[in-house]
C-alpha positions as CSV (number, residue, x, y, z in Angstrom):
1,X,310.3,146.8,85.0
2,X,310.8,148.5,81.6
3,X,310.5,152.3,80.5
4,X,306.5,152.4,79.8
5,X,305.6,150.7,83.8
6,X,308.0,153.5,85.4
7,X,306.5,156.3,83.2
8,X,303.2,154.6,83.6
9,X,303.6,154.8,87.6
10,X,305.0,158.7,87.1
11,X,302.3,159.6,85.6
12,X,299.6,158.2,88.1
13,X,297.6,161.2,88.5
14,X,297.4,162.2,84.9
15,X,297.5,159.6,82.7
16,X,299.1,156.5,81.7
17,X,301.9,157.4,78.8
18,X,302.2,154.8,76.0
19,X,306.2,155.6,75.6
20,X,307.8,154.8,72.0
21,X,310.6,153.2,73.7
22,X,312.0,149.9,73.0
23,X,310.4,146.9,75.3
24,X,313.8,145.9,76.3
25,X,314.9,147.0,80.0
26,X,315.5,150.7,79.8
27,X,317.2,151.8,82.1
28,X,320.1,148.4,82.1
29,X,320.4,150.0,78.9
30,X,320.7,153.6,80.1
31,X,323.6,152.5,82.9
32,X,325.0,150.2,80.4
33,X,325.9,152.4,77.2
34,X,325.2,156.5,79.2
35,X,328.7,157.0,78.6
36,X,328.7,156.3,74.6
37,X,325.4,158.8,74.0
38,X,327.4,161.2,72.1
39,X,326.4,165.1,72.4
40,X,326.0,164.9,68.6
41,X,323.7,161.9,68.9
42,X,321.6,164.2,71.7
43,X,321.3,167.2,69.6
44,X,320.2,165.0,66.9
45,X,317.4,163.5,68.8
46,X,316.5,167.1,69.9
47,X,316.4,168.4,66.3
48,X,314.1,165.7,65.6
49,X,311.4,166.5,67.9
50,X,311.4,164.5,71.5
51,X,308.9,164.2,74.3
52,X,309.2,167.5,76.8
53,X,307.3,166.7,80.1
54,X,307.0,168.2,83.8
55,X,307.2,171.5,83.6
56,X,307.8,173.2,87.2
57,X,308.3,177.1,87.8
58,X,311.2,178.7,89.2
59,X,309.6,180.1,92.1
60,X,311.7,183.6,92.3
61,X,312.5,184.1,88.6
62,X,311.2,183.9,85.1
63,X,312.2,179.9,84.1
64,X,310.8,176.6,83.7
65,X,312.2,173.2,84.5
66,X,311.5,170.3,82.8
67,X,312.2,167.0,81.7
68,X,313.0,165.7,77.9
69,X,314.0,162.5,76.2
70,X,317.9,162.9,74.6
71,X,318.0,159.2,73.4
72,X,315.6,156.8,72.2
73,X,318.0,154.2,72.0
74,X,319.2,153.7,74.8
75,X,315.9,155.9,76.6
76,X,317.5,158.6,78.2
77,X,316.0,161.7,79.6
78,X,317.9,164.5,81.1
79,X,316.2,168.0,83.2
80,X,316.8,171.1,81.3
81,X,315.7,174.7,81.8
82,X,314.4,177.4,79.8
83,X,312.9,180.6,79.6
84,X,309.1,181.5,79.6
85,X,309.5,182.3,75.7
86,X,311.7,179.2,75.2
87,X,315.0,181.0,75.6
88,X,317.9,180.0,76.3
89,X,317.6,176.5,76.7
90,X,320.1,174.1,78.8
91,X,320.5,170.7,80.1
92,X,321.1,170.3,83.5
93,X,321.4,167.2,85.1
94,X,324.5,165.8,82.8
95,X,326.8,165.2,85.6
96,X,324.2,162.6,86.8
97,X,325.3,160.5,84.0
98,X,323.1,157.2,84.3
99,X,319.3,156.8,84.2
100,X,316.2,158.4,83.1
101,X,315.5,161.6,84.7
102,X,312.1,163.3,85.3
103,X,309.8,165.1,87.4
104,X,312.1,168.5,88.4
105,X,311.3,170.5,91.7
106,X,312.8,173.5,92.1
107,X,313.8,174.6,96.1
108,X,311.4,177.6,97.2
109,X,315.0,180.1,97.0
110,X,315.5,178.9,93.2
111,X,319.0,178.1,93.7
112,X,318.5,174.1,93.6
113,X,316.3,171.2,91.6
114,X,315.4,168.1,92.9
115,X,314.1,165.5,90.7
116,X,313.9,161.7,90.5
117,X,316.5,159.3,89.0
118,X,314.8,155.6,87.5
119,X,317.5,153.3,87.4
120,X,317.7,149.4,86.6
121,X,317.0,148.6,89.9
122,X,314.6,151.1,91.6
123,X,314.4,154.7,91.3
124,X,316.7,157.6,93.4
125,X,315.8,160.9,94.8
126,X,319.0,163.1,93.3
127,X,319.1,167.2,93.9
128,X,321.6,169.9,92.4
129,X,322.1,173.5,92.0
130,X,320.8,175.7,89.4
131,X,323.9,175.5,87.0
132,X,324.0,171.7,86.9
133,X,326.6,171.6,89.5
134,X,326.8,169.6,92.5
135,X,324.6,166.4,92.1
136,X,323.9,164.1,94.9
137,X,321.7,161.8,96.3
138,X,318.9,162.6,98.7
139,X,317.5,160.4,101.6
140,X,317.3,156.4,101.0
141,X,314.7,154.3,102.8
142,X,315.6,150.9,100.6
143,X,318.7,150.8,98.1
144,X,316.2,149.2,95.4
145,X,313.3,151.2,96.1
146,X,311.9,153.7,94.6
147,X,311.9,157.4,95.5
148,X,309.9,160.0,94.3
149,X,310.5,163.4,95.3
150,X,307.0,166.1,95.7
151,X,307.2,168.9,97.9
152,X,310.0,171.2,100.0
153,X,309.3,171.7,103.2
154,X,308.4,175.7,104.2
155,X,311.6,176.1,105.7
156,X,313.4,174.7,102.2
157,X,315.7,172.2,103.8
158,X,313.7,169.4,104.4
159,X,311.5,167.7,101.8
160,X,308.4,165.2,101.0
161,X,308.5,162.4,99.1
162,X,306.8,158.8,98.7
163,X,308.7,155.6,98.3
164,X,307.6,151.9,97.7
165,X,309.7,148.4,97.5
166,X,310.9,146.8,94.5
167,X,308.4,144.3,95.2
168,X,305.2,146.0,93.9
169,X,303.5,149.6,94.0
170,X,302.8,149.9,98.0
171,X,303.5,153.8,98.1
172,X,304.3,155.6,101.3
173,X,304.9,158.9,102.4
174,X,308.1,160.0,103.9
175,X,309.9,163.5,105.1
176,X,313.7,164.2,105.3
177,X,315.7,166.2,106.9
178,X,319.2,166.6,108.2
179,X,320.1,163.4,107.5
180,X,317.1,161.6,109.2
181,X,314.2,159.7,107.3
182,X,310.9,159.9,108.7
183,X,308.0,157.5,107.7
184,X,304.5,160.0,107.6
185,X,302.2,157.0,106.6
186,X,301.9,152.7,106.7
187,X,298.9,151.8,104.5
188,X,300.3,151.2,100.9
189,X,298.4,153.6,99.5
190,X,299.9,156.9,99.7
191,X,301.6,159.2,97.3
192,X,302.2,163.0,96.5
193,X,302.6,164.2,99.8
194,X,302.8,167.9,99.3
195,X,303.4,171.3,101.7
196,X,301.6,174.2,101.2
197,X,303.0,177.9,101.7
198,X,301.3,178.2,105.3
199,X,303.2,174.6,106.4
200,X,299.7,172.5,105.6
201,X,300.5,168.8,104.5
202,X,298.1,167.1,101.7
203,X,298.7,163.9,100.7
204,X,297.1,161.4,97.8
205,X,295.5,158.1,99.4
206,X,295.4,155.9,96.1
207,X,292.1,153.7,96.1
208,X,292.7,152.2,92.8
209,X,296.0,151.5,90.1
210,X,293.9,150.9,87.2
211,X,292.1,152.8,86.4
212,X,294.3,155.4,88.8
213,X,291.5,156.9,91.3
214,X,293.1,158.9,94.6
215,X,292.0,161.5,96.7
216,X,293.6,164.0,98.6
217,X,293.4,163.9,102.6
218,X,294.5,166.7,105.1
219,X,297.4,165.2,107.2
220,X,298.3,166.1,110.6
221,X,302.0,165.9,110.5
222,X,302.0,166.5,114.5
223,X,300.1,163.4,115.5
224,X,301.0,161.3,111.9
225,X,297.2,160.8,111.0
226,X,295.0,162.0,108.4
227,X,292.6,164.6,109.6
228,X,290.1,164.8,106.7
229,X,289.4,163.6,103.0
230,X,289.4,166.5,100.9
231,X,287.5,165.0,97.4
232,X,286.9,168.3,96.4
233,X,290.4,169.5,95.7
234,X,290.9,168.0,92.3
235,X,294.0,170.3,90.9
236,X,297.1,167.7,91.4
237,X,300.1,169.8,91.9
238,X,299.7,172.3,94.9
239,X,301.9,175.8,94.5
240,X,302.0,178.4,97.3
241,X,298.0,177.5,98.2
242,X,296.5,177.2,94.6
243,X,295.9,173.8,92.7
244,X,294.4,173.9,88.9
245,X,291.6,171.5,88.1
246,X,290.9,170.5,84.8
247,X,287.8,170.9,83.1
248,X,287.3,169.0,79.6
249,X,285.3,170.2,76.9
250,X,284.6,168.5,73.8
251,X,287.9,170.0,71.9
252,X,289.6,172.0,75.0
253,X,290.2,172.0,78.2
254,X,289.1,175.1,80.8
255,X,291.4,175.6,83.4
256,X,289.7,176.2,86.9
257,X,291.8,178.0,89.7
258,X,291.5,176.2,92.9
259,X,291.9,177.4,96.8
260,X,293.5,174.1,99.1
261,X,289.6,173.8,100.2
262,X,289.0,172.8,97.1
263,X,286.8,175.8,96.1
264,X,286.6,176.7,93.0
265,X,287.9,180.1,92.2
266,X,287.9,181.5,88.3
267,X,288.3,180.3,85.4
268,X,292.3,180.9,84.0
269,X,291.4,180.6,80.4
270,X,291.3,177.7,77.7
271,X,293.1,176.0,75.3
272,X,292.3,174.1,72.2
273,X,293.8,170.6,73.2
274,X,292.6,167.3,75.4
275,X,294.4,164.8,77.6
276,X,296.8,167.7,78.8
277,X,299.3,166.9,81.4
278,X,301.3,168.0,84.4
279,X,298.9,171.0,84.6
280,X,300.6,173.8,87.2
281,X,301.1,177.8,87.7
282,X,303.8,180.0,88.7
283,X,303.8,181.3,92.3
284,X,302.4,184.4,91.0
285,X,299.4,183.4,89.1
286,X,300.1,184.6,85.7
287,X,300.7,181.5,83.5
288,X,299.3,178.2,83.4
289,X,302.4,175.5,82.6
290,X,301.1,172.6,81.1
291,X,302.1,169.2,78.3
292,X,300.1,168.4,75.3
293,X,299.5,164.8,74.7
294,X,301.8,162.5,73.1
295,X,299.5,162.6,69.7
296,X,299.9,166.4,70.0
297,X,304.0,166.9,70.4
298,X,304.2,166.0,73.7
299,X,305.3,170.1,74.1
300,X,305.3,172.2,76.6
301,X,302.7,175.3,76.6
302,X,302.1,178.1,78.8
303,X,299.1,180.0,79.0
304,X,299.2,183.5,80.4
305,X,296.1,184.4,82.3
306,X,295.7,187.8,81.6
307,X,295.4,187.8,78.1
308,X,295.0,184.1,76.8
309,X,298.1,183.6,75.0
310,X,299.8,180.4,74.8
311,X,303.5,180.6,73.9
312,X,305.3,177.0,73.5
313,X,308.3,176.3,75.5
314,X,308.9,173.6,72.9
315,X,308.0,172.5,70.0
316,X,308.1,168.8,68.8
């Protein structure tokens, strides 16, 4: 499975991304020559303008994680951090020296970042602290499986996350914690699981790959059964108890503020682009993170809600 069917698979609720990578296996290539991708050869791919995707808000301070390519050949990508303005920029997720890293989750105290780890054979849930240090791998269900990390749990020590076989997308939910691996859901259909900040569990029930159709369903972690389809909430990425839906216009999109009843709240504000991506906001309501499409940058954008302006994170 090359670069363009794991991105294609990451991207599920969005969008499926047409990568520029090379159709040869990326990530054998990424384990294979990791350790010769000079930093010289990483700040020249920067300066020339790379893909910057997945933001995700620092919960408890001003900062944005996210995930950028460092090589095109071999396809690397690597979590960095930066300011709200763009500031003080840095990698963090060197130490974890193989594969392609994406999708960054902060921990609801700020002090760690979870993300997920494609490798040549499957994909692994990895999790360090805020300064890059202390990488290590999170729970396993299959050793060539694929992981995907979504949600902390309320009390911040246990987490959410789906996994399927290396034998075809068949998606189930899991939770960790202490050491022990829980399986939330059996139907081969279920991603995203995700926790909001009063302890409710939503989770994605995929009824179609292609085109990518899923709905999210109120689960009853208690008794391990879905309690209720919820086709109304449409925002993808819950924070605290607020999802954003997207509303396209013919040359912008509207951003809707959602309640986890799927009610419809206020508009945040628009922005002059289509096919945006990875749409989410900060904890406290005040900015809209979100990724332009490939044809636009591929950047990272925030919109503040109070006044509509849109500062870029980066610029490709």
């Amino acid at each position: 499975m090359n670069v363009k069917t794991y991105l294609g698979i990451l991207m599920l609720a969005l969008c499926i991304i047409a990568c520029k990578q090379s159709p040869k296996n990326a990530e054998q290539n990424s384990q294979e020559n990791a350790s010769e991708v000079s930093t010289d050869k990483i700040k020249e791919e920067q300066e020339k303008g790379s893909a910057d995707l997945g933001p995700n808000f620092n919960p408890i301070s001003s900062e944005v994680a996210y995930y950028s390519y460092v090589s095109q050949d071999p396809p690397l990508a690597r979590i960095f951090i930066s300011n709200l303005d763009g500031s003080q920029t840095r990698q963090v997720s060197h130490l974890d020296s193989i594969g392609f890293h994406v999708e960054p989750k902060w921990s609801r105290d700020g002090k760690k970042i979870a993300y997920t780890n494609f490798l040549e054979i499957g994909a692994r849930m990895m999790v360090i602290d805020a300064y890059g240090q202390n990488p290590s791998e999170l729970a396993t269900v299959t050793d060539d499986g694929f992981h995907m990390f979504t949600s902390w749990d309320v009390s911040g020590d246990g987490y959410f996350f789906f996994h399927w076989p290396q034998k075809g997308f068949s998606p189930d939910a899991y939770y960790a914690k202490d050491g022990t691996v829980e399986r939330l859901t059996e139907n081969g259909k279920t991603n995203r699981p995700q926790m909001t900040d009063e302890g409710v569990l939503f989770i994605n029930q995929v009824e179609s790959e292609t085109p990518y159709v899923a709905t999210k369903q109120l689960f009853d972690l208690e008794n391990k059964k879905i309690v209720k389809d919820m086709p109304e909430l449409e925002g993808e990425f819950i924070v605290g108890n607020h999802t954003v839906k997207l509303v396209e216009n013919e040359d912008s999109t509207t951003f809707v503020l959602e309640d986890v009843q799927g009610n419809d709240l206020r508009e945040l504000g628009t922005v002059p682009y289509k096919k945006v991506m990875f749409t989410t906001i900060d904890k406290n309501l005040e900015y809209v993170a979100y990724n332009t499409d490939f044809a636009d940058g591929a950047e990272i954008h925030l919109l503040q809600v109070a006044t509509g302006e849109i500062t870029k994170v980066t610029k490709n």
